[in-house]
C-alpha positions as CSV (number, residue, x, y, z in Angstrom):
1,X,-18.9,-28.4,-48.6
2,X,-16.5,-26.1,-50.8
3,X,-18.5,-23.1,-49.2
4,X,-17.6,-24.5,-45.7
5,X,-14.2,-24.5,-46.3
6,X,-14.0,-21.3,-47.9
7,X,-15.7,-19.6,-45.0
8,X,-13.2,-22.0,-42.8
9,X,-10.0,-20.6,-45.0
10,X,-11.1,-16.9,-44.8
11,X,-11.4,-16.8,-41.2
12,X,-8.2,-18.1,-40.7
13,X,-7.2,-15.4,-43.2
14,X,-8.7,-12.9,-40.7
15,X,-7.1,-14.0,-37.5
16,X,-3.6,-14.1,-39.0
17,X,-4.0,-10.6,-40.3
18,X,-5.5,-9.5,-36.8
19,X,-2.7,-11.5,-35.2
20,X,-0.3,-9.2,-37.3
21,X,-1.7,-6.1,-36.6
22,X,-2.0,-6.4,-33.1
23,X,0.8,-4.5,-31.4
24,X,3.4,-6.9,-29.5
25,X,3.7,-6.0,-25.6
26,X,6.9,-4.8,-25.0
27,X,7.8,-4.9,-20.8
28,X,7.9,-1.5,-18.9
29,X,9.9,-0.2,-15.7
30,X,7.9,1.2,-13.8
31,X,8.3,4.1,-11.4
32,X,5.6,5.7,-9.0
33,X,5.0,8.2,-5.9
34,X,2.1,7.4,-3.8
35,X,1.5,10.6,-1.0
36,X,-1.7,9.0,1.0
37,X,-3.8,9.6,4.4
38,X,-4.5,6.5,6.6
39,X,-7.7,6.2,7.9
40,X,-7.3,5.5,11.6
41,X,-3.7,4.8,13.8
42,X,-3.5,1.3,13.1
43,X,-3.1,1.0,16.7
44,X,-5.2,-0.4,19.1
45,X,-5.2,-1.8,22.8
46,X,-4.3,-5.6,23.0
47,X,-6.0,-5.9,26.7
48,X,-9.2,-4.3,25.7
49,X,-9.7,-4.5,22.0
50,X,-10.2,-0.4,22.2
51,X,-9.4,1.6,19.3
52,X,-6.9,4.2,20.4
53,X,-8.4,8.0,19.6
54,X,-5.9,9.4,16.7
55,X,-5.3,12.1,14.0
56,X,-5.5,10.7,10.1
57,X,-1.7,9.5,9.5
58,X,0.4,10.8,6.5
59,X,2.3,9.1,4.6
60,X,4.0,8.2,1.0
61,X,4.9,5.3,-0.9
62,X,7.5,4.7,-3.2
63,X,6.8,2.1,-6.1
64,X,9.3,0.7,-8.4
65,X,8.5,-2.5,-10.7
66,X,8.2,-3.9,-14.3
67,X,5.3,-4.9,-16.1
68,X,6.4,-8.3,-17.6
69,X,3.6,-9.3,-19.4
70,X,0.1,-7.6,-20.2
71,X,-1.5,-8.5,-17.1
72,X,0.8,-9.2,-14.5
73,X,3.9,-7.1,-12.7
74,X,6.4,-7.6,-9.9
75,X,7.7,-4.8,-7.8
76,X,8.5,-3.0,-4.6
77,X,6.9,-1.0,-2.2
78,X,8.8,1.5,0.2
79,X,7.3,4.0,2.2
80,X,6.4,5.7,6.0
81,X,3.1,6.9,7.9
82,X,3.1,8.7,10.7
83,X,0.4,9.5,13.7
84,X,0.3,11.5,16.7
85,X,-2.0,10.9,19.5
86,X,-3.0,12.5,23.1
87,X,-1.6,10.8,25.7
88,X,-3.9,11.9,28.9
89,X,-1.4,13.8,30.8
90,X,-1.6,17.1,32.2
91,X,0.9,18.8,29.7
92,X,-0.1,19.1,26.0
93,X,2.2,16.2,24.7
94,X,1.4,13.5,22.0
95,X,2.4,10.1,21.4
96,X,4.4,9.7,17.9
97,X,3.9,6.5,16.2
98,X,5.6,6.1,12.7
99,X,5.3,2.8,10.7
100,X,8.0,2.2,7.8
101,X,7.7,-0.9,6.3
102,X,9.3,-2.6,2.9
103,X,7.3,-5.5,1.0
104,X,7.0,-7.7,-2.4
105,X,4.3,-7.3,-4.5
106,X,2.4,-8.8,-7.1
107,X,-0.4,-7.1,-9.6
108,X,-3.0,-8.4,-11.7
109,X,-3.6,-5.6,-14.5
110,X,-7.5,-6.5,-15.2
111,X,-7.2,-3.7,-18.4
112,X,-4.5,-4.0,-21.2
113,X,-2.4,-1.2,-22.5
114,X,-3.8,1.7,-24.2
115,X,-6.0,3.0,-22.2
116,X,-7.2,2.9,-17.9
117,X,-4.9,0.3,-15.9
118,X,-7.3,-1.2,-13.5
119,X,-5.7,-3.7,-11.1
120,X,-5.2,-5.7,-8.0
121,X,-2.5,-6.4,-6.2
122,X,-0.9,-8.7,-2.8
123,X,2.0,-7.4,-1.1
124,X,4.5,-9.2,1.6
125,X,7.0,-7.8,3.4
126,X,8.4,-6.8,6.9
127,X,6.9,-3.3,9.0
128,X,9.0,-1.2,11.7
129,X,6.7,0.6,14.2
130,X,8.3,3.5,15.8
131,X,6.7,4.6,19.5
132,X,7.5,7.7,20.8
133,X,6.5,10.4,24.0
134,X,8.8,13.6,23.4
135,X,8.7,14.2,26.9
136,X,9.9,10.4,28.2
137,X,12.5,9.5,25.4
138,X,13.2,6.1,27.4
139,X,10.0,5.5,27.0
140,X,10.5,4.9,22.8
141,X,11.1,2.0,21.5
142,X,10.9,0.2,17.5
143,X,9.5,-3.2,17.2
144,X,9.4,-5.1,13.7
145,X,7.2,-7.8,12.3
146,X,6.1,-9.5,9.1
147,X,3.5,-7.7,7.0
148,X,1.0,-8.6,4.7
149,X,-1.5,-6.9,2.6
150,X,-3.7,-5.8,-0.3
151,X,-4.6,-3.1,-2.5
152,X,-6.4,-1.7,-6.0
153,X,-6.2,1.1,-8.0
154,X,-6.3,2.6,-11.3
155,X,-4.7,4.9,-13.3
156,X,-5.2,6.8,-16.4
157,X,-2.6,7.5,-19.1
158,X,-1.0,11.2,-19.4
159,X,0.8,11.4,-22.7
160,X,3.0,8.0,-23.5
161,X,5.4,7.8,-20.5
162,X,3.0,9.2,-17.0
163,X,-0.1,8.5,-15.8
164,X,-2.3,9.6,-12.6
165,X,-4.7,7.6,-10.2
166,X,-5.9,6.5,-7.1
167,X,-5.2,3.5,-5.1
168,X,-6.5,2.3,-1.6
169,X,-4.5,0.0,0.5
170,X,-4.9,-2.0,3.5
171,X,-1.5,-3.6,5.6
172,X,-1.7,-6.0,8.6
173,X,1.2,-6.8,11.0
174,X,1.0,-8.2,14.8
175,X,3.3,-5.7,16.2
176,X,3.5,-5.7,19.8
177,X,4.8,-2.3,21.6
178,X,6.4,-2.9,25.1
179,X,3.9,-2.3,28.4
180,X,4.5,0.8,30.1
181,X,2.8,3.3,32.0
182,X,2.5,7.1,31.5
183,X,4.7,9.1,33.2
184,X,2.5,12.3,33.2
185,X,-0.7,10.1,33.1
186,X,-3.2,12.5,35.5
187,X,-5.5,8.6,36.2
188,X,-3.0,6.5,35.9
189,X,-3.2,3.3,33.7
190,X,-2.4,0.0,34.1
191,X,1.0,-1.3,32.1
192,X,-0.7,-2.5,28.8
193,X,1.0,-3.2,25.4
194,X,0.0,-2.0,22.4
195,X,-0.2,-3.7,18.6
196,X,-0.6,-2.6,15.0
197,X,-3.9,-3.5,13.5
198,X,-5.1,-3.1,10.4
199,X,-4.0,0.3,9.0
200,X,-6.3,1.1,5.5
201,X,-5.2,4.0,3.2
202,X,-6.4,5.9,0.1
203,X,-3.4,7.8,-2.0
204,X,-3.6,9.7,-5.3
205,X,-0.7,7.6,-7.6
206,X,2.0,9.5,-10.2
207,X,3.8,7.0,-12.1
208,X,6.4,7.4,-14.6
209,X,7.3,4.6,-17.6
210,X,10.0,3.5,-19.3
């Protein structure tokens, strides 16, 4: 019995002395610039179900937050992604379509400091999408919704205050464009509105501490 509770009394020992060794998590701001390219135009036709033909969209993120506790942060997300498209028409014009949006989010850091920060995150916020022909400026117009999405990335430490990584990202909102025809169209169309689907991108992630 007096073996028992020696082994009992030294493990406690142990985990006191771990306990004190272990370094305390102290919170961290958290800054970050996400330049990414979307994979699609996020854009698709609402009578049809088509996917509209488009050029990869650029964009960049802004990212400001604070880790709170070890595995879980709250921030913001700011950023802008742009697209053009051909239109159809005769002349060599594109179609310009530019989503900005703003969102909440929420992260779930799966890894503990030192070391790789693997996470996951949910994001909620509004989006803006921009339409635009250069040639028919009447024909712009900026519609806004609510947003929601989802992402994951990881980064790897630089030194004590930067780190670099990747992160993939994928955004829904039910934006509805207003119906209108092409002006230059040589087959002309029928009036059809247009929505934002489901616009996925991959970006490579510097973020500062403090």
């Amino acid at each position: 019995m007096r073996s028992i509770h020696l082994i009992l009394c030294m493990s406690l020992v142990c985990l006191v002395s771990a306990s004190a060794a272990a370094e305390p998590f102290t919170p961290q701001a958290i800054v970050g610039v996400v330049p990414y390219v979307g994979v699609g135009d996020g854009m698709d036709n609402s009578m049809s179900g088509d996917v509209i033909g488009g050029s990869l969209g650029l964009g960049a993120l802004v990212e400001a937050g604070v880790r709170l506790w070890p595995h879980a942060s709250l921030g913001l997300v700011v950023g802008g992604q742009g697209w053009g498209r051909q239109t159809g028409t005769s002349g060599p014009d594109v179609r310009r379509t530019t989503l900005w949006r703003a969102a909440a989010e929420g992260r779930w850091h799966i890894l503990t400091p030192p070391g790789a920060d693997l996470w996951l995150a949910a994001e909620a916020g509004v989006m803006a999408v921009h339409d635009e022909l250069p040639r028919d400026p009447a024909s712009s117009s900026t519609e806004f919704s609510p947003a929601v999405g989802a992402a994951t990335g990881v980064d790897w430490p630089i030194g004590s205050h930067a780190s670099v990584g990747f992160e993939v990202r994928g955004v829904y909102a039910n934006v509805r464009l207003p119906a209108r025809p092409d002006p230059w169209a040589i087959n002309p169309a029928p009036r059809v509105e247009y929505r934002a689907a489901v616009p996925i991108s991959v970006g490579l992630a510097l973020r500062w501490r403090m």
